[in-house]
C-alpha positions in Angstrom: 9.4 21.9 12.1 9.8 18.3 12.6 12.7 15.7 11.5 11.0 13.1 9.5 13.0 9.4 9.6 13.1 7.2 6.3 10.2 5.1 6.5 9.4 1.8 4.4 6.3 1.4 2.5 4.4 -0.5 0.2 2.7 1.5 -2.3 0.6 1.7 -5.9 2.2 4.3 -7.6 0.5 6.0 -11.0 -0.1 9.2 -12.6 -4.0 10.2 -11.6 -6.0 13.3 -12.3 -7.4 15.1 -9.6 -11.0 14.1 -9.7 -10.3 10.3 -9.8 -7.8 10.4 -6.5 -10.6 8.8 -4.3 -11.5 5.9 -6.3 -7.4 5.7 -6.6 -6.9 5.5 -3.3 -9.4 3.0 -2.6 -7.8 0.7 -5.3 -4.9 1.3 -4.1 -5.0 1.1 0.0 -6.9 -2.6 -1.2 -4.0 -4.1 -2.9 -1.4 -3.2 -0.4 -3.4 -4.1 2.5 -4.0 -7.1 0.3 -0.3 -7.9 -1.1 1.4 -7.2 2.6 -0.8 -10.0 3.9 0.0 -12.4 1.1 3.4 -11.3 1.8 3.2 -11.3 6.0 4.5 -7.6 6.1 3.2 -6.2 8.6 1.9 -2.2 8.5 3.6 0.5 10.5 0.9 3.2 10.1 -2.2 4.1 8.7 -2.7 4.7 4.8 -0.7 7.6 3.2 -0.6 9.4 -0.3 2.5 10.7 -1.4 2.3 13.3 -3.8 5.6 13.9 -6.0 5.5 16.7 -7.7 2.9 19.6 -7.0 -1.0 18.8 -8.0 -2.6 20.2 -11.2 -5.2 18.4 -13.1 -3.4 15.2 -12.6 -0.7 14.3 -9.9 2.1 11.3 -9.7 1.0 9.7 -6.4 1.8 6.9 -4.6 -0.4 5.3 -2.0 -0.6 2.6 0.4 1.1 1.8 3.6 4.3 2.4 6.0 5.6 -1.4 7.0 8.1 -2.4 8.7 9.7 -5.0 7.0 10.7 -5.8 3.2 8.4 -6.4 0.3 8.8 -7.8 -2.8 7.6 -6.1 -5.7 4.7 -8.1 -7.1 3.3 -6.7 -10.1 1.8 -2.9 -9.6 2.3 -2.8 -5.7 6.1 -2.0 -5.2 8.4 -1.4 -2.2 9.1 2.5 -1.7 10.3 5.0 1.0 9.3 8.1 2.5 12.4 10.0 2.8 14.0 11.3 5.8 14.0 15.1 5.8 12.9 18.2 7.6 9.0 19.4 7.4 6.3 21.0 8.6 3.3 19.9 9.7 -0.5 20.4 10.1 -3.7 18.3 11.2 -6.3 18.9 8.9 -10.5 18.0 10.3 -12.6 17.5 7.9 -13.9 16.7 4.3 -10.7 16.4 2.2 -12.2 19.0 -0.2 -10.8 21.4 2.4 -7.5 20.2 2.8 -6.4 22.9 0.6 -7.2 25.2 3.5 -4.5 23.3 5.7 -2.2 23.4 2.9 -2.0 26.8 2.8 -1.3 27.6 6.6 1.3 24.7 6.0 2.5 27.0 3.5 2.5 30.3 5.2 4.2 28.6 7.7 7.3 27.1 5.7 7.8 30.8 4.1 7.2 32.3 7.0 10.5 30.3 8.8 12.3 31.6 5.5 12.3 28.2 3.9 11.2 26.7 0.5 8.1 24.2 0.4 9.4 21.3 -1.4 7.3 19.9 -4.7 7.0 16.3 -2.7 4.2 16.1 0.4 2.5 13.3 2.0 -0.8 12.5 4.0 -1.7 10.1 6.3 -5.0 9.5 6.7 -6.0 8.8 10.1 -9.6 8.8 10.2 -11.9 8.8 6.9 -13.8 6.0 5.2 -14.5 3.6 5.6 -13.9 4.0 9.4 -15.6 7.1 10.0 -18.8 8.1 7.7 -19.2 11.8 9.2 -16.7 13.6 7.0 -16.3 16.8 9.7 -15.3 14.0 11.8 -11.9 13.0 9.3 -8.6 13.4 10.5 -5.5 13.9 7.9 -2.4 14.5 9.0 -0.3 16.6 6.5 3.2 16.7 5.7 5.3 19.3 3.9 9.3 19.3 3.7 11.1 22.1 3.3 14.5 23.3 2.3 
C-alpha cells in the first residue's frame, strides 16, 4: 500500500463510453497540454485518466495532467485534484486492452489486505503513443485506493 498526496491537475472531464476512451484521451491530453501553456502552468507528471465511478459501457473520466501551480478554468479544461488517500498499486506492460489483467491482481491484492477497493482509480500513462509505437513496449502505472 502506498500514501498518495493531493495532487493538482488540469483536466477535461466528460462522461465517455468505453470504446471511444482513446480518441478521448487524445482530445483531451491536447487541450491541457495546450491550455497550461497558454496559461504558463507548468506539468508535474505525465498524462493521467481518472476514473470516478467504476467502468461499464461508459465511464465519468477526467484526463489531462498533474501541475504544479493554479489554473484557471477556461472553458472545458478545469482545475481538479487527485486526492490524497491510501492505495495500492500495479505497473501494467502492454497494450491497454490488457490492463484489465493488472486490475484484477490490484484487486486481489486490496481484498487480500482485508480492504475495500474504492469506485475512484487513476492511470498515468508513462509510456504509450505517441511516444512509443510498440504497444508491448507501454508502461501504465495503475492506481487503486482503498478503504
Amino acid at each position: 500500500m502506498i500514501h498518495c498526496s493531493e495532487q493538482p491537475t488540469a483536466v477535461l472531464r466528460e462522461k465517455v463510453a468505453m470504446n471511444a476512451l482513446p480518441e478521448f484521451f487524445s482530445r483531451a491530453f491536447a487541450a491541457v497540454a495546450a491550455e497550461t501553456r497558454r496559461q504558463n502552468v507548468q506539468l508535474a507528471g505525465p498524462p493521467f485518466a481518472l476514473y470516478l465511478g467504476m467502468p461499464a459501457e461508459t465511464v465519468d473520466v477526467e484526463a489531462g495532467f498533474p501541475i504544479t501551480d493554479t489554473l484557471a478554468d477556461a472553458g472545458t479544461v478545469v482545475a481538479s485534484m487527485l486526492p490524497e488517500t491510501e492505495a495500492y498499486e500495479a505497473m501494467h506492460t502492454g497494450p491497454y486492452d490488457t490492463l484489465e489483467s493488472t486490475y484484477t491482481v490490484v484487486q486481489d491484492q486490496i481484498k487480500s489486505a482485508g480492504k475495500r477497493p474504492s469506485d475512484t482509480m487513476w492511470e498515468y500513462y508513462l509510456n504509450g503513443p505517441p511516444t512509443e509505437r510498440d504497444p508491448q513496449k507501454w508502461q501504465t502505472r495503475v492506481v487503486w485506493p482503498a478503504a
